[in-house]
C-alpha positions as CSV (number, residue, x, y, z in Angstrom):
1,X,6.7,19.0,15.9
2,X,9.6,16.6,15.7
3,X,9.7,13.7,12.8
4,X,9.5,10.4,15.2
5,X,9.4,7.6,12.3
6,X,10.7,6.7,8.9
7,X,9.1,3.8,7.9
8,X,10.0,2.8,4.3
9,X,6.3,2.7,1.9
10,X,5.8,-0.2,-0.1
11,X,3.1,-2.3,-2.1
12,X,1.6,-4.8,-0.5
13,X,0.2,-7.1,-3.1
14,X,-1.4,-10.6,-2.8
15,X,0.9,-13.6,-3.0
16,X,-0.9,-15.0,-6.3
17,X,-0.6,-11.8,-8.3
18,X,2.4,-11.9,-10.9
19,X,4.3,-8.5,-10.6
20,X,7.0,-6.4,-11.7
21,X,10.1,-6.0,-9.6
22,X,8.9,-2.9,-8.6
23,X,5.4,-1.6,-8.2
24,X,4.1,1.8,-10.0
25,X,1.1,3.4,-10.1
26,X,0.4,2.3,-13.9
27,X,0.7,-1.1,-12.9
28,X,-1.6,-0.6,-9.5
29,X,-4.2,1.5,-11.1
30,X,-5.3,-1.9,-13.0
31,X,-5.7,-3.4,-9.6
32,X,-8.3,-3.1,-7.5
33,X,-6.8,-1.2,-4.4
34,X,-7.3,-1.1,-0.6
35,X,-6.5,2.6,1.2
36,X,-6.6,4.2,4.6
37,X,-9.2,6.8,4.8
38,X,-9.6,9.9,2.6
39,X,-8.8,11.8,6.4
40,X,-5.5,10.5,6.9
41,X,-1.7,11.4,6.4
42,X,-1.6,8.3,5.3
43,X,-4.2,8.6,2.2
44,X,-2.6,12.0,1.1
45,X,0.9,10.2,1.3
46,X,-0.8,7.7,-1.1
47,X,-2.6,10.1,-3.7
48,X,0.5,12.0,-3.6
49,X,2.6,8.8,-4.8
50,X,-0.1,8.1,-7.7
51,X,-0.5,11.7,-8.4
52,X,3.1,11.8,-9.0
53,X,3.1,10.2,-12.0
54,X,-0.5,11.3,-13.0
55,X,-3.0,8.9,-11.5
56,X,-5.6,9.9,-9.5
57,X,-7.1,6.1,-8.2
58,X,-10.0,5.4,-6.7
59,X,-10.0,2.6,-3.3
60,X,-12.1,-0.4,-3.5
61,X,-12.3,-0.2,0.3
62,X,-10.9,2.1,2.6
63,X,-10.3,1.6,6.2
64,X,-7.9,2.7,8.8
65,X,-6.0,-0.4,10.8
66,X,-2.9,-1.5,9.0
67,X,-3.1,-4.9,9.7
68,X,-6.7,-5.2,8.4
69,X,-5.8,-4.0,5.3
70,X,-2.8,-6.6,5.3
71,X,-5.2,-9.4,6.2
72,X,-7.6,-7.9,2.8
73,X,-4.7,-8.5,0.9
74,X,-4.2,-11.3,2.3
75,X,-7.7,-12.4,1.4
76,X,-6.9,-10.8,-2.3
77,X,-9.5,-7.9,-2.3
78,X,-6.4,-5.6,-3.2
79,X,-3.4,-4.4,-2.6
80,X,-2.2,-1.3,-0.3
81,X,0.4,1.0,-0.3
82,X,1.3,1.2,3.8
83,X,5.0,1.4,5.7
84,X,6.9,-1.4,6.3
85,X,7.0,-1.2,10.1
86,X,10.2,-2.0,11.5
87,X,11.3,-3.8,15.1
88,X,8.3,-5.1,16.8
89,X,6.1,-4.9,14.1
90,X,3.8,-7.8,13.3
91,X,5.6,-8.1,9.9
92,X,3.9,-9.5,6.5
93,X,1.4,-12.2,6.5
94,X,2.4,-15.3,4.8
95,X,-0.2,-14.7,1.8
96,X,1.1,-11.8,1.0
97,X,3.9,-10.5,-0.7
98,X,5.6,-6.9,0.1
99,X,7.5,-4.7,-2.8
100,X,9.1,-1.9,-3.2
101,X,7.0,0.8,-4.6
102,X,8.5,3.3,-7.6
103,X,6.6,6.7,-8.6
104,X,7.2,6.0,-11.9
């Protein structure tokens, strides 16, 4: 198996929500959160992040197509940890704001 992407992670929060520079997983546990389902590489990414610094969260939805979850956020059910897709990509919705995302 050869790696084939190396898309950066980072918060994607709702455009109204005052946050710090750069998103932890004490700050996101006090939010309600949207993740992909408990089945994918991309959930254990996720619990891995939070479990790095001692959180183990629980989603208030989970689902599996990114730009659902962006338009959630979008909508302000949550935020969500997912890659910032690079050329090609359909980007980040207007509503929403992206940040980077530190494990501690």
């Amino acid at each position: 198996m050869s790696h084939w992407r190396s898309d950066p992670m980072m918060a994607f929060i709702p455009a109204g929500w005052k946050a710090p520079k750069r998103i932890t997983p004490p700050w996101l546990m006090e939010k309600p959160l949207i993740f992909n389902d408990s089945t994918t590489h991309m959930y254990r990414l996720t619990m891995e992040w939070f479990a790095a610094a001692g959180h183990t969260p629980r989603a208030r939805i989970e689902l599996n197509f990114t730009e659902a979850m962006k338009s959630l956020v979008v909508a302000g059910y949550g935020a969500a940890l997912l890659p910032l897709e690079q050329a090609g990509a359909v980007g980040i919705p207007p509503a929403c704001r992206c940040c980077r995302s530190s494990p501690n």
